[in-house]
C-alpha positions in Angstrom: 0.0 0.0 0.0 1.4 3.5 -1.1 1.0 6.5 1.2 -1.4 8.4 -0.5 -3.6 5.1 -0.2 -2.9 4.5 3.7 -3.5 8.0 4.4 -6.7 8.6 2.5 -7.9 5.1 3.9 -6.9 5.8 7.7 -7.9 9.3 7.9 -11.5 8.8 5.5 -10.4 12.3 3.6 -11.3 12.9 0.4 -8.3 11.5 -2.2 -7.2 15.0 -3.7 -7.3 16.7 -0.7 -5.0 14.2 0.7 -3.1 14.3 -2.5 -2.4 18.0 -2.5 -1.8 18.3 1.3 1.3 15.9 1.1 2.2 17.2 -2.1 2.4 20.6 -0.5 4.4 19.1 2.3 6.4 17.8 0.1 7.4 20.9 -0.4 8.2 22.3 2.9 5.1 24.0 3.9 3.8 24.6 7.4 0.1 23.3 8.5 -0.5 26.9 9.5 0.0 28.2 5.9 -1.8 25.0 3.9 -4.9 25.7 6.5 -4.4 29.3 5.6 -3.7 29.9 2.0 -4.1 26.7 0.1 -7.8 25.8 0.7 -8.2 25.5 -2.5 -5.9 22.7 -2.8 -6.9 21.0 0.2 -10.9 21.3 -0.2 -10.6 23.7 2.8 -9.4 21.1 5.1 -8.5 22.8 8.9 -5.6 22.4 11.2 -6.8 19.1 12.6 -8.0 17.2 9.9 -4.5 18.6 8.1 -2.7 17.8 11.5 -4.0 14.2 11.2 -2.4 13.6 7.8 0.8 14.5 8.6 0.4 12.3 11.4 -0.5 8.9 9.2 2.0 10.0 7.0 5.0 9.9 9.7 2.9 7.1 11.4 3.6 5.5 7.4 6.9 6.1 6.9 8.1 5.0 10.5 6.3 1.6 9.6 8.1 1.4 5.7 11.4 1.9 7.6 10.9 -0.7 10.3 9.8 -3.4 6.9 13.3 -2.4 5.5 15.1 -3.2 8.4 13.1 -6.5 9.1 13.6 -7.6 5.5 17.5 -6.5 5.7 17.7 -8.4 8.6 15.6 -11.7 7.5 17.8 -11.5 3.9 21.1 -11.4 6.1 20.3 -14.7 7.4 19.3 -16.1 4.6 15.6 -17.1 5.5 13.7 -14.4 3.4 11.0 -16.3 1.2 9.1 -14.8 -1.4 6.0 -15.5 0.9 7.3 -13.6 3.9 8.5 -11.2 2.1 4.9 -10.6 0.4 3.4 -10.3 3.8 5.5 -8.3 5.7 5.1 -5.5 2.6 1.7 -6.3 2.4 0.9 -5.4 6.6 0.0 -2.9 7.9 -0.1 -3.3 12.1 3.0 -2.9 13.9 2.2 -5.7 16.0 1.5 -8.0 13.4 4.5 -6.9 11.3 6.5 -7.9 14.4 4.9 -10.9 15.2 6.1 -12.2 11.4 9.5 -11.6 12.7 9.2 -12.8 15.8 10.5 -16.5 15.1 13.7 -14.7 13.5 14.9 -12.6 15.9 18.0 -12.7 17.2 17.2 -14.5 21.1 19.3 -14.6 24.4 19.4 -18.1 25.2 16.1 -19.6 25.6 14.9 -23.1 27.5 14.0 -23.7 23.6 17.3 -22.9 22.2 19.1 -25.0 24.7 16.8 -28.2 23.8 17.6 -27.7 20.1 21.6 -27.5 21.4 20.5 -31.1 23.3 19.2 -32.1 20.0 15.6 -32.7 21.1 13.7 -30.7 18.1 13.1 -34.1 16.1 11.3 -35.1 19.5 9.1 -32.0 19.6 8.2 -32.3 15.7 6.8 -36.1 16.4 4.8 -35.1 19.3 3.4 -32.0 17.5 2.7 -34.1 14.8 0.4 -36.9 17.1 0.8 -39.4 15.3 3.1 -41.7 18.3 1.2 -43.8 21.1 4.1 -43.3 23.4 6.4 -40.3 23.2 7.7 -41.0 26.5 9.4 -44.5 25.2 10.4 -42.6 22.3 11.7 -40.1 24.4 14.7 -42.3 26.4 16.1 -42.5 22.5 17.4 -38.9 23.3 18.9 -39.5 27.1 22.2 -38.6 26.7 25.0 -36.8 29.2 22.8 -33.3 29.3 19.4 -35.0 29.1 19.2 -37.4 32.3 16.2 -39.2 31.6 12.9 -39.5 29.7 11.3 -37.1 31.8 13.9 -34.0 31.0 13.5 -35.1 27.1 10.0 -34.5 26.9 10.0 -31.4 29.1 12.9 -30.2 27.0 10.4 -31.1 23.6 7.9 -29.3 25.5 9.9 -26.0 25.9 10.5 -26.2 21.8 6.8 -26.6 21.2 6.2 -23.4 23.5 8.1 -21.4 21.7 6.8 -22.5 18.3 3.3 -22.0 20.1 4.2 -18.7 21.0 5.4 -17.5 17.4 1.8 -18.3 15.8 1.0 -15.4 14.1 -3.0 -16.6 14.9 -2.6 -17.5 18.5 -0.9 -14.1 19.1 -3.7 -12.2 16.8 -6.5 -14.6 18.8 -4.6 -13.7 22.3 -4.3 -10.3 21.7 -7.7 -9.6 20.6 -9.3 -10.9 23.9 -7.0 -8.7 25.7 -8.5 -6.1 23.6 -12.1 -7.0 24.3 -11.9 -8.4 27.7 -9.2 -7.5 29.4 -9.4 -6.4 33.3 -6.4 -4.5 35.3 -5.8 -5.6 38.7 -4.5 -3.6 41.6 -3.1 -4.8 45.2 -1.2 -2.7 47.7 2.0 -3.3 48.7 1.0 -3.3 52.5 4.6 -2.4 53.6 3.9 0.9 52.0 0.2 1.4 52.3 0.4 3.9 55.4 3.5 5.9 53.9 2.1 9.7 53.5 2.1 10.0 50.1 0.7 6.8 49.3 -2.5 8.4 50.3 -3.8 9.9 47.6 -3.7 6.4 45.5 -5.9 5.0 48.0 -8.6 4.6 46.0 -6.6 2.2 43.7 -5.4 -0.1 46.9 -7.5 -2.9 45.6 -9.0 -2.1 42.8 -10.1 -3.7 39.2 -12.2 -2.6 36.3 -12.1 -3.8 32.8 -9.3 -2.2 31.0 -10.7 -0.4 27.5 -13.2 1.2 30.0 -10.1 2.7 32.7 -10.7 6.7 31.8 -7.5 8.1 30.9 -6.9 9.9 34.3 -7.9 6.8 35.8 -5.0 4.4 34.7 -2.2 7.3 34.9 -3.0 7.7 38.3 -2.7 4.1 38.7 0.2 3.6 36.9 1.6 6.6 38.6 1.4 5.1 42.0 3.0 1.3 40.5 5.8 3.6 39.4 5.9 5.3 43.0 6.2 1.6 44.5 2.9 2.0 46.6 0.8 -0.8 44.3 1.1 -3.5 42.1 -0.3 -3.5 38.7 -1.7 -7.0 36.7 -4.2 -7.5 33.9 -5.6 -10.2 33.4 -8.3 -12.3 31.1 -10.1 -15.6 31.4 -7.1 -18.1 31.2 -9.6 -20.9 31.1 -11.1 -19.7 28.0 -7.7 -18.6 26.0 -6.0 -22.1 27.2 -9.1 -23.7 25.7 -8.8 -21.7 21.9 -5.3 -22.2 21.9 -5.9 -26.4 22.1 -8.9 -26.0 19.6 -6.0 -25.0 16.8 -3.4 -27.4 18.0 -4.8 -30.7 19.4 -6.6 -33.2 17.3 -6.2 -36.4 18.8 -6.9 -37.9 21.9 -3.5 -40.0 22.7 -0.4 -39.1 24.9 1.3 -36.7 22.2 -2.3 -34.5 23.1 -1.1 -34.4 26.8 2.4 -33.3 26.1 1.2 -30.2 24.2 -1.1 -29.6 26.5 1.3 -29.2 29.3 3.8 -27.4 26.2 0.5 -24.5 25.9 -0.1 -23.7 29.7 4.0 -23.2 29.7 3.4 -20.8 26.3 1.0 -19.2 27.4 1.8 -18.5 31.0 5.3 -18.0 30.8 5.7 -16.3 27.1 2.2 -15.1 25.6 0.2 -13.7 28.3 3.3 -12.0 30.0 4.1 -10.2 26.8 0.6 -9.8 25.1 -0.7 -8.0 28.6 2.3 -5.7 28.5 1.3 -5.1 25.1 -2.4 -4.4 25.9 -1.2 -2.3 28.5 1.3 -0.2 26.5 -1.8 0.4 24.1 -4.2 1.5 26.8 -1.5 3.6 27.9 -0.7 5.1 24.5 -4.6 6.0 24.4 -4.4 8.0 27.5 -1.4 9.3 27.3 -3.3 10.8 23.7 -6.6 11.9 25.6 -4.5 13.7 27.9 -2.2 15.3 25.7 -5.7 16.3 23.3 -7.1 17.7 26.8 -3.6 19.6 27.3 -3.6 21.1 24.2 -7.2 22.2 24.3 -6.3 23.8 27.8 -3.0 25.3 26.4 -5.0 27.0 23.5 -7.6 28.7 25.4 -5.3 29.9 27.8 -3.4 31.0 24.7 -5.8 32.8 22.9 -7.0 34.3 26.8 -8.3 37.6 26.1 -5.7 40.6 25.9 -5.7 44.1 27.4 -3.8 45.2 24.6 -1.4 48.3 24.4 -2.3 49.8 27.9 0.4 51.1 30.5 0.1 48.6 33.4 1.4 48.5 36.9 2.1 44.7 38.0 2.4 43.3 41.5 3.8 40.0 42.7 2.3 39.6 46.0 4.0 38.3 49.0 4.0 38.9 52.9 7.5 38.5 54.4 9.1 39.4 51.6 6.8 42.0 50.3 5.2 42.8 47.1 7.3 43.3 43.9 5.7 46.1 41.9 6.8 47.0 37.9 5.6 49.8 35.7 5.3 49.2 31.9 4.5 51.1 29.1 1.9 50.1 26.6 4.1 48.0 24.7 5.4 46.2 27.8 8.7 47.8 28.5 10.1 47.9 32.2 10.2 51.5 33.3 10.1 51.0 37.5 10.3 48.7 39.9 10.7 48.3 43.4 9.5 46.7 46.6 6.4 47.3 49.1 5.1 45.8 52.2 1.6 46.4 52.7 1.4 42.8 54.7 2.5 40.8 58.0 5.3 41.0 59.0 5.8 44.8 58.6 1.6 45.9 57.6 3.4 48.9 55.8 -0.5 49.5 54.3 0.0 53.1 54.2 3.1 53.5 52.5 2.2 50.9 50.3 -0.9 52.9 48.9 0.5 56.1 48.5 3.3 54.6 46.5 1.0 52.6 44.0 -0.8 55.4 44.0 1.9 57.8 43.1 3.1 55.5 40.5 0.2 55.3 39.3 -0.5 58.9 38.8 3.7 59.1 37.6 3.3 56.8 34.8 0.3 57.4 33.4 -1.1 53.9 34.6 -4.3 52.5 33.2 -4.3 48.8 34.4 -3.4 46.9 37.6 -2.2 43.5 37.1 -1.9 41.0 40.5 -0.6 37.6 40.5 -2.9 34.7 42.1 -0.4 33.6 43.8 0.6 33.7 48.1 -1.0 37.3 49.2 -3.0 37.7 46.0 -6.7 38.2 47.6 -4.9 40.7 50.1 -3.2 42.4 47.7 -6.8 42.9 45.9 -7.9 44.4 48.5 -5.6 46.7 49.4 -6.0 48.0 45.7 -9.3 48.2 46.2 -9.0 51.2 49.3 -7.1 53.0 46.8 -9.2 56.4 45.3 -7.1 56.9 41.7 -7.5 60.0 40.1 -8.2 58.1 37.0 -10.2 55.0 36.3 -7.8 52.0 36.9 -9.1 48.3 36.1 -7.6 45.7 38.3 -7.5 42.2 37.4 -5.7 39.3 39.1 -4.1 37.1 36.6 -2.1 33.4 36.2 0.7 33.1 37.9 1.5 29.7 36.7 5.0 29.3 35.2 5.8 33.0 35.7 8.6 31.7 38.1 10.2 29.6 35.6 10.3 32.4 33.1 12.3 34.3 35.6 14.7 32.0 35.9 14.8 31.0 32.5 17.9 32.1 29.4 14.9 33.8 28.0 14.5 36.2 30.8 17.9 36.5 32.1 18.7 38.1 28.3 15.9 40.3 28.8 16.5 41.8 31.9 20.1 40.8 32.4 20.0 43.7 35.6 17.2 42.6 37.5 16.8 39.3 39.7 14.4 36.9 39.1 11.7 38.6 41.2 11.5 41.7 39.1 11.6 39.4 36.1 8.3 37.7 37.4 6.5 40.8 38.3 6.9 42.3 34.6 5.7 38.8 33.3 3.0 39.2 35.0 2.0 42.8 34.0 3.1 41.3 29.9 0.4 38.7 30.4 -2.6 41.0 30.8 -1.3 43.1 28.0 -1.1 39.8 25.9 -1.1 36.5 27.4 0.0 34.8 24.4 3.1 36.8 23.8 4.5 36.4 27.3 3.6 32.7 27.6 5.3 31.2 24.0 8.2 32.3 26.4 7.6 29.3 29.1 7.9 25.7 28.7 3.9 24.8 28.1 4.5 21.9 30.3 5.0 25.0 33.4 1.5 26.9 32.8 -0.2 23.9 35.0 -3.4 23.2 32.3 -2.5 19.8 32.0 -3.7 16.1 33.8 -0.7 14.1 34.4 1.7 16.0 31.7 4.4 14.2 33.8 3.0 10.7 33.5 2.9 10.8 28.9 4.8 10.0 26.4 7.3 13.4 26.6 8.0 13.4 22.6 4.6 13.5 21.7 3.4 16.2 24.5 5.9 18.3 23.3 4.9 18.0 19.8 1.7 18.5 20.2 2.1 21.7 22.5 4.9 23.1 19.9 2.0 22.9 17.3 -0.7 24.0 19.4 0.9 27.4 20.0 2.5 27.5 16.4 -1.3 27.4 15.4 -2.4 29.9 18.1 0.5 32.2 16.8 0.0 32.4 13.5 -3.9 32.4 13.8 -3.8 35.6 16.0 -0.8 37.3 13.9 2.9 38.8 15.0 3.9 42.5 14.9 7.2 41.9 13.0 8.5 45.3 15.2 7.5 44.4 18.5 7.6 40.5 18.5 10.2 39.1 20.6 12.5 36.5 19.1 10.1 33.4 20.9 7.4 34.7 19.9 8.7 34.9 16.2 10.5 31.5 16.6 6.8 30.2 16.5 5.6 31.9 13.1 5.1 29.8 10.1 8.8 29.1 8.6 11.2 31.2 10.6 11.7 29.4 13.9 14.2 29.8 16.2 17.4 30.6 14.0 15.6 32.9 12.0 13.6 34.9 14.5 17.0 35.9 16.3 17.9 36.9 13.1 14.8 39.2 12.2 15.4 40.8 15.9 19.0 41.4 15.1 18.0 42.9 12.1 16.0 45.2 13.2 17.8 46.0 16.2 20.5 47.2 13.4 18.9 48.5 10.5 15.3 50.0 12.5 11.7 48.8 12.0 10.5 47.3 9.0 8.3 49.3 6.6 6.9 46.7 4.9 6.9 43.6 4.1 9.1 43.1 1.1 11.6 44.6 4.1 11.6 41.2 5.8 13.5 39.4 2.7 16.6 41.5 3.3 17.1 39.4 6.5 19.6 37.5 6.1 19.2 33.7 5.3 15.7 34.4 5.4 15.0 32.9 1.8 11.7 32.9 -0.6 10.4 29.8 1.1 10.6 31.1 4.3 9.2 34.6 3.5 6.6 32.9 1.5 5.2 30.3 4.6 5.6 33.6 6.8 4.6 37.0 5.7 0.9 36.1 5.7 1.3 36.0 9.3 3.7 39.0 9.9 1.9 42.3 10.4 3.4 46.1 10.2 1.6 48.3 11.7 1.4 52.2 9.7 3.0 50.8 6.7 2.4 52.2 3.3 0.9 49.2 2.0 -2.1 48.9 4.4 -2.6 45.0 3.3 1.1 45.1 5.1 -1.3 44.7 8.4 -3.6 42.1 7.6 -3.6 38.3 6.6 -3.9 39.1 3.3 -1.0 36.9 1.8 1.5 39.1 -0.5 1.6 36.6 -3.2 -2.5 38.4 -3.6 -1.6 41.6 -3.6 -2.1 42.4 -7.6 -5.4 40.4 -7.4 -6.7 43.2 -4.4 -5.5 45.8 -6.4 -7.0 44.3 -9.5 -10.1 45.1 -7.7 -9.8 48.0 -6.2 -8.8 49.5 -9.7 -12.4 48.1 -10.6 -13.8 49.6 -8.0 -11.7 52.6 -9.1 -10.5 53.6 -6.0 -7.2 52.9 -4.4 -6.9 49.7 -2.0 -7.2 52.0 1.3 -10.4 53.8 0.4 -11.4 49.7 0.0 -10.7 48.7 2.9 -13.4 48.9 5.7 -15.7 49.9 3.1 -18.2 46.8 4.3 -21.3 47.5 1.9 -18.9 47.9 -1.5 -17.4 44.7 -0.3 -20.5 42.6 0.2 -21.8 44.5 -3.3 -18.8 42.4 -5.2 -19.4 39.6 -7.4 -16.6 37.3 -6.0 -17.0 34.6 -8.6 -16.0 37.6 -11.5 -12.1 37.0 -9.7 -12.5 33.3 -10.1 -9.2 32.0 -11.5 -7.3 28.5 -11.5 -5.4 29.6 -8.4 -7.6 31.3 -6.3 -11.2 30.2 -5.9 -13.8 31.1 -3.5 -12.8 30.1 -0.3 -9.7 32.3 -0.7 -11.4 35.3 -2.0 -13.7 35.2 0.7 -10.6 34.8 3.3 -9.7 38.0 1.5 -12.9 40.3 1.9 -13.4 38.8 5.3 -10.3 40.5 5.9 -10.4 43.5 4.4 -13.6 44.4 6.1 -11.8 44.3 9.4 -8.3 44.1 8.8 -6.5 42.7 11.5 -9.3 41.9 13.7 -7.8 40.4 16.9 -9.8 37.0 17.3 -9.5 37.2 20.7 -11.7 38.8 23.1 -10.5 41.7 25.4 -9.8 41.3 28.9 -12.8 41.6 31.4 -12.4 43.0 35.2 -13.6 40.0 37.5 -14.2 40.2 41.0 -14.2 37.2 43.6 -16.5 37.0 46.6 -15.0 39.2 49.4 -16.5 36.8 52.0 -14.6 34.2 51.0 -10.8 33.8 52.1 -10.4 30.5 53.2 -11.9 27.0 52.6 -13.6 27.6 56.1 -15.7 30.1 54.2 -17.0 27.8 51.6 -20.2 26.4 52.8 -22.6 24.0 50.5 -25.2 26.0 49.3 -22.8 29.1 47.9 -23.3 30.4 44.6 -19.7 31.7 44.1 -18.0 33.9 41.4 -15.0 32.0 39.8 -12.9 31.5 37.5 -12.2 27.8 35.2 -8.7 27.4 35.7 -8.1 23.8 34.7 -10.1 21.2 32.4 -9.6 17.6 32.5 -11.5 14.7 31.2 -13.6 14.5 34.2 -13.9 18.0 34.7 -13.1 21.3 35.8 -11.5 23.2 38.2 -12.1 26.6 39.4 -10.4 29.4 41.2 -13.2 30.9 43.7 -10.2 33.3 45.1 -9.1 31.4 48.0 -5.8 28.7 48.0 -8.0 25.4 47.3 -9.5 25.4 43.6 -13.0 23.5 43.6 -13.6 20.7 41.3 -16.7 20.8 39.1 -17.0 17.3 38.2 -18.4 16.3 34.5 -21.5 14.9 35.9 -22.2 18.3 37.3 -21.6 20.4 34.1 -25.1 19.5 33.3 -28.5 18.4 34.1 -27.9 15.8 31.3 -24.9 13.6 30.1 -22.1 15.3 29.5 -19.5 13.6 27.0 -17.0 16.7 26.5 -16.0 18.9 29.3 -15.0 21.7 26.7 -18.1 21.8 25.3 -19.7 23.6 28.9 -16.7 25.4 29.9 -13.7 26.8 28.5 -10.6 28.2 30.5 -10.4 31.3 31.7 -13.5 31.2 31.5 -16.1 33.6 34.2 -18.6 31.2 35.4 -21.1 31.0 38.4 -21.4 28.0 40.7 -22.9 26.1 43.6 -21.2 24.9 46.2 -22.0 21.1 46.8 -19.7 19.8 49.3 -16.9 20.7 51.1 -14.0 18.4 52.7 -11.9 20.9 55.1 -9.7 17.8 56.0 -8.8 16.9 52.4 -8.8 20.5 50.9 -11.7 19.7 48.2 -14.6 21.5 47.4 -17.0 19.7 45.1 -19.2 22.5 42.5 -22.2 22.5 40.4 -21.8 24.9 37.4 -25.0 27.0 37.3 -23.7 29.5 34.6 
C-alpha cells in the first residue's frame, strides 16, 4: 500500500485533498499556511484534519522503515521467502508486522534454544505431529549426558513446542484480541507501604479492578503513577480458562499421549511467554490512548489559555504579591517595556499598608497607569484588596491574573537576556503585567509543560506532548498574527517558517537596521529565503505601513489580485478597505481563476472588512467573593464567582479566590450527560457555581456549574 492510499484510507479524507496536502508538504510548507492559503488545494481542510495527515504519514513512513530493516535483517540470514517477504510488505499493524518476525529474531538463550543444542527438536516435531502412542518411550532415544532421563527429554520437547506456540502469528492475533475486548487491570497494595504519606492519595486504587478499555485516561495514569511510585502493584488479566481452551482448539486433534504433552507445552506458552508479553502489550496500548486523551485535553487547555483575552497596548502597573518578603511592583509602558520597579510591604510581618498605597498610587499617577495587574499567587486576595481602598485620580481596572510558570520564566535564558540587571523577582512581576497586555506573547516564552493546564503531563509520552504543544501554540500564533516590530524572538520563533534561527535573526535585524516598513523589508534578513518569506509573511503584520494589506492576513503573493479590484472599483486599495457594503456589493466569482477560488477570496474580503481583527476577546475585570478567604468560608449551598482554571477529562477546576481550587465534576456540568468537558466550559473562562460539598480535612470542594 502507497502513502497516499494508507493515508486517504486511515484518515477517510477525500483522495485530492489528501493528495495536495502531502504534495504541499512535500514541499516544505507549514500546516498553519496550507490551512491558511491553500484551501483550494486541500478542499478547505483545517488544522486538525490537516494535522492528522501528517500524522499517518510519519505514522507510514516510521512503519516502511521498520519493513526495510526487518527484511534487511531476514535476507542477512538467509531465510527471506518470497512469501514472507509478500506479507511483511503487504501489513499494515505494527504488531502483526513484528509478530512475522518474531520467530527470527535474534534471542538470548532460551529453554528452547538449549533443547535444540540437546538435540531434542526431532522429538518435539513427532509429538506435535500426534501421530506416536508413546512419546515417552520414544523419548529415552534422546537421554544422553545433558538430558538425564525421559522425563527431562519431553520437558525439554515441551519448551520447543512453547516457543513455536508462542510464534503463531494466529494465536498471538487470537490472544491479543481478547485482551482487547476483555481485558481487566488488577491492583493490590503493597502493604509495607500502604500507610506511607504520600501513598494516600492512591488510596482509592489499593485494591482495585475494572475492565481495561473502560479505565478513563486519568484513571489508569494515576494508577500507573502510583506502581511507578512503589505504593501498588499492577496485573491485567483475562479468562485463562477460556484462552488455554482456543489455543488447544488449533493445536490438538487427537486424543492419545502426544495430546497431553502439548497440552502441558500450551499452559508453559501461554503463561510464561504469551500472556506476559501480550498484557504488556495491551497495557502499553491503553497507555498510548491515554497518554493521547490527555495530551488532546492539554492542548485544548493550552490553546484557550493562549488565545486568553488581551488588554492590549495599555500602561500597566504589576504586583507579585508576598508577605515577608513583600510585594514586587513594575511599571510598563503600553508596549510592555520595564520603566520602575521596586518593593512594598503592605502585609504581615511589617503591615506597611500606608506607604504601600500612596506609592501605588503615586506611581500610578507618575506613569500614566491604566491597568493593575496582580498575580494569584501567596497574598493575592490581600493584595486585591488593598487596591481596592485606593481612590485613583483616574479610572484604573484591576485584574488578578495566572501566575502559573511565571517563576520559571524568571529563571529561565529567555528572561535573564531580557533583563540581564534585574533578579528573578522583578523578572516575574513584569511577566505578570506582559500577560494581561497579551497573554499569548509572554507565555510562548515558558515551557507549556510550566503553565499547569495539563492532567498528568508528567505521567505521557514526553515526545509527543511536546509536539503537540509546539504545534498548538504555532497554530495559536500564526492564527492571532505577530507585529514583526515588536515581536520578541520566541514569539517569532513560533511563526510559520522562521523558527528559532531565523527569528534571532529578524530581531537582530532590526535592532541594526530600525523597524520594517513593509513587508518586502523582511527578505533583506539574512538567510531568510523565498520559502521562508513565502510560509511567513501572511502572518507578519506592520503596523502604519504604506501598504495597508502590510497589516492584515492578506497573503503578499495576492496583492495584484486586491489591487486588480480595487482598480475596478476605481478607488485605491485604502479607500477599499473597511468599506463593508462595496465589499459585500462584489461579485466574488468575476475574480475566479485557476489559483484562487472562493474560499480564498472570501478569506480575502473577510479580511479586508476588518483588517487585522484580533480573534481574541479583550480582557474583562472579575471580582471574587470578598467573603470568602479561606476554605472555612465555603459552605454547601454558595453560589460563588470564579474563574475555570483547569479542564480535564472529568472535569473542571475553578479558582473561587481562595488557595484550594473546587472541582466541578463532568457529571455536574449539566443536568444531562455530558461527554466533553469543553463543550460547557472553556478556560479562563467567568462562570457562576454552587457549592455542593466541602472536605476541610482533604482541601476539596466539590461544585455544580450553574452558569
Amino acid at each position: 500500500m502507497q502513502l497516499l492510499q494508507f493515508v486517504t484510507k486511515t484518515s477517510n479524507l477525500p483522495e485530492k485533498a489528501v493528495k495536495n496536502t502531502l504534495d504541499l508538504l512535500s514541499q516544505d510548507c507549514t500546516l498553519p499556511f496550507i490551512a491558511r492559503y491553500r484551501k483550494e488545494a486541500t478542499g478547505g481542510l483545517d488544522e486538525v484534519e490537516i494535522g492528522k495527515i501528517i500524522e499517518l504519514k510519519e505514522q507510514f513512513e516510521s512503519l516502511e522503515k521498520r519493513k526495510k530493516s526487518i527484511l534487511k535483517s531476514l535476507e542477512e540470514q538467509a531465510v527471506l521467502t518470497s512469501e514472507l517477504q509478500s506479507k511483511i510488505e503487504n501489513t499494515q499493524d505494527l504488531n502483526l508486522l513484528e509478530d512475522l518476525y518474531l520467530p527470527y529474531k535474534k534471542k538470548r538463550k532460551t529453554k528452547a534454544e538449549t533443547a535444540r543444542l540437546n538435540g531434542l527438536e526431532p522429538l518435539a516435531k513427532i509429538i506435535m505431529a500426534q501421530n506416536a502412542q508413546d512419546p515417552e518411550g520414544l523419548a529415552y532415544r534422546y537421554v544422553n549426558n545433558a538430558i538425564p532421563d525421559a522425563q527431562a527429554a519431553l520437558e525439554g520437547a515441551r519448551h520447543i513446542i512453547a516457543e513455536w506456540i508462542n510464534e503463531r502469528t494466529d494465536i498471538r492475533t487470537n490472544i491479543r484480541e481478547q485482551l482487547q475486548r476483555f481485558a481487566t487491570i488488577e491492583t493490590k497494595v503493597i502493604k509495607a507501604k500502604s500507610s506511607d504519606e504520600k501513598a494516600q492519595k492512591y488510596r482509592d486504587y489499593f485494591d482495585w479492578s475494572e475492565s481495561l478499555k473502560r479505565c478513563p485516561s486519568h484513571r489508569l495514569l494515576a494508577i500507573l503513577r502510583a506502581e511507578n511510585e512503589g505504593f501498588i502493584r499492577v496485573k491485567i488479566t483475562i479468562d485463562d480458562d477460556r484462552a488455554l481452551d482456543k489455543i488447544a482448539r488449533k493445536l490438538i486433534r487427537s486424543h492419545n499421549d502426544c495430546a497431553t504433552q502439548i497440552e502441558l507445552a500450551i499452559k508453559d506458552a501461554y503463561k510464561r511467554l504469551l500472556l506476559p508479553a501480550l498484557s504488556n502489550e495491551a497495557l502499553t496500548e491503553a497507555k498510548k490512548k491515554a497518554d493521547d486523551t490527555a495530551i488532546t485535553v492539554f492542548a485544548k487547555n493550552l490553546k484557550q489559555l493562549l488565545l486568553g483575552s488581551p488588554l492590549g497596548e495599555k500602561r500597566v502597573l504589576a504586583i507579585d504579591p508576598g508577605f515577608r518578603t513583600g510585594c514586587k511592583l513594575v511599571c510598563l509602558d503600553a508596549q510592555g517595556r520595564l520603566l520602575h520597579n521596586e518593593t512594598i510591604y503592605p502585609h504581615a510581618p511589617k503591615n506597611d499598608d500606608k506607604g504601600a498605597i500612596k506609592k501605588i498610587s503615586s506611581l500610578s499617577d507618575a506613569y500614566k497607569i491604566e491597568a493593575i495587574a496582580i498575580g494569584n499567587g501567596t497574598a493575592s486576595r490581600e493584595t486585591e484588596r488593598l487596591i481596592k481602598r485606593i481612590h485613583f485620580k483616574n479610572a484604573i481596572e484591576v485584574f488578578v491574573v495566572s501566575e502559573a510558570g511565571a517563576s520559571i520564566y524568571s529563571a529561565s535564558k529567555i528572561a535573564r537576556e531580557e533583563f540581564p540587571n534585574y533578579d528573578v523577582t522583578v523578572r516575574g512581576a513584569v511577566s505578570i503585567g506582559r500577560r494581561l497586555q497579551d497573554p499569548l506573547a509572554e507565555l510562548v516564552k515558558i515551557d507549556p509543560k510550566s503553565i499547569g493546564v495539563g492532567q498528568y503531563q508528567h505521567d505521557v509520552d514526553q515526545t509527543a506532548l511536546k509536539k503537540s504543544l509546539d504545534q498548538t501554540v504555532e497554530n495559536c500564533v500564526n492564527a492571532v498574527g505577530v507585529n514583526v516590530n515588536t515581536a520578541s524572538a520566541p514569539l517569532l520563533s513560533y511563526v510559520s517558517g522562521i523558527g528559532p534561527k531565523l527569528a534571532e535573526g529578524v530581531v537582530r535585524f532590526r535592532e541594526s537596521v530600525g523597524p520594517f516598513t513593509s513587508r518586502q523589508d523582511i527578505k533583506k534578513v539574512p538567510r531568510l529565503g523565498g520559502k521562508a518569506f513565502e510560509q511567513s509573511a501572511g502572518f507578519l503584520r506592520i503596523k502604519d505601513a504604506e501598504n495597508p494589506l502590510d497589516d492584515s492576513s492578506v497573503h503578499p503573493e495576492r496583492y495584484k489580485l486586491v489591487a486588480s479590484i480595487a482598480r475596478d472599483q476605481k478607488m485605491a486599495v485604502a479607500e477599499m478597505i473597511g468599506n463593508t457594503a462595496l465589499l459585500k456589493s462584489i461579485n466574488l466569482q468575476k475574480y475566479v481563476y485557476d489559483e484562487v477560488g472562493l474560499p480564498t477570496l472570501t478569506d480575502i474580503f473577510s479580511e479586508l472588512e476588518k483588517p487585522g481583527l484580533d480573534i481574541r476577546e479583550k480582557a474583562k475585570v472579575f471580582t471574587f467573593n470578598q467573603n470568602i478567604r479561606i476554605i472555612e468560608d465555603v459552605q454547601p449551598g454558595q453560589l460563588l464567582p470564579g474563574i475555570v482554571n483547569n479542564v480535564t477529562a472529568f472535569g473542571a477546576f475553578v479558582d473561587i479566590g481562595i488557595k484550594e481550587s473546587g472541582l466541578i465534576h463532568i457529571s455536574n456540568l449539566a443536568d444531562g450527560f455530558v461527554s466533553d468537558v469543553n463543550a460547557h466550559v472553556r478556560l479562563q473562562q467567568q462562570v457562576i457555581v454552587k457549592v455542593l460539598e466541602v472536605d476541610i480535612q482533604r482541601k476539596r470542594i466539590q461544585l455544580k456549574l450553574e452558569k
